[in-house]
C-alpha positions, 0 to 999 in steps of 0.5 A: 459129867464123868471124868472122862468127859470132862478131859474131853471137853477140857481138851477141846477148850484148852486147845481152841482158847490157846490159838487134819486131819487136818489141813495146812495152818489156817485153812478150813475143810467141809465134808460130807459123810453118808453111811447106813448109821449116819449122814452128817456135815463136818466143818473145820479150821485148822489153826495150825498142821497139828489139829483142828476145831469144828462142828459137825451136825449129825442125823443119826439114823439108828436112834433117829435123832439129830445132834451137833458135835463141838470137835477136836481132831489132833496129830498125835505122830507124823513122819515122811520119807522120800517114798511115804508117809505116816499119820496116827491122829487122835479125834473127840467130839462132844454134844452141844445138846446134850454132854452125854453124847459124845465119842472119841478114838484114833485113826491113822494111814500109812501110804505111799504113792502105789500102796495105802493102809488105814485104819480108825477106831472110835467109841460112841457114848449117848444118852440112849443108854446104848454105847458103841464101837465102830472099827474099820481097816482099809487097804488100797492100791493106785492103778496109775501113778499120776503127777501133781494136779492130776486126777488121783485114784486108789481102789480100796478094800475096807472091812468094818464092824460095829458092835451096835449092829453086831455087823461086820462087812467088807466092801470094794470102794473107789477114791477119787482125788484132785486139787481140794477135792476126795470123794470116797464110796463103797457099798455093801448089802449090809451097810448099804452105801457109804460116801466120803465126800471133803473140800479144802479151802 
């Protein structure tokens, strides 16, 4: 196991034993995303506001085959004002099958109630002998601005690439949110559809 490897693995370890993102202290959150690289199902608890440990089962469309990661997902810098917020977290993951498979990155947002922006980066390492990048920025604007416990909605411009598929699109989505629930898509004809769906409890 490479060094960079076992800093990983060490960070996930240290963090679980020593007990979004993220959700508030203590609560757990499920998602669902779907893309044309991959269909996994995530599940988290979050210990406190600053990380959270999961597990995320991954169908891997690309090299056709299927893994589950031990993850990490930490807040590295927050910041609130009265007419925005910021997030820049850091996330990792690691195979239970294989330690070869893993990946890490960062991604962050910036928004206010109207205006959002994000972005994320992450590096894939597997045992396929193919690493890869994937990158994406997103910009979004809020049509209306509603009230507490009202139907949220953004609609967003996201550009991605990936450096296995050599693919760069750009695409219209749709965000949808109220109470616990978001539910996020877009498609294109080179990415085919991609779906965000999460649940906090």
């Amino acid at each position: 196991m490479g060094m960079h490897k076992i800093i990983i693995f060490s960070l996930v370890l240290v963090i679980n034993i020593d007990a979004r993102p993220i959700s508030y202290s203590g609560g757990s959150t499920i998602m669902y995303k779907s893309n044309s690289m991959t269909n996994s199902v995530y599940a988290h608890y979050s210990p406190t506001y600053k990380y959270s440990i999961g597990i995320e089962n991954v169908d891997d469309k690309f090299f056709n085959k299927s893994y589950n990661y031990l993850r990490l997902t930490y807040l590295l810098n927050k910041k609130n004002t009265d007419i925005s917020q910021r997030n820049l977290y850091f996330q990792s993951g690691i195979s239970v099958n294989n330690t070869n498979n893993l990946f890490y990155g960062i991604h962050g947002d910036w928004e206010t109630r109207r205006w959002f922006t994000g972005f994320g980066y992450k590096y894939v390492e597997n045992s396929f002998g193919k690493d890869y990048e994937d990158r994406f920025i997103q910009l979004g604007v809020a049509p209306y601005l509603g009230d507490y416990g009202d139907l949220h909605t953004w609609i967003m411009l996201k550009s991605k690439t990936n450096s296995l598929t050599n693919n760069r699109s750009t695409y219209p989505e749709l965000k949808f949110f109220k109470g616990n629930a978001l539910l996020e898509f877009g498609y294109s004809d080179k990415t085919e559809w991609d779906l965000h769906f999460m649940y906090r409890f």
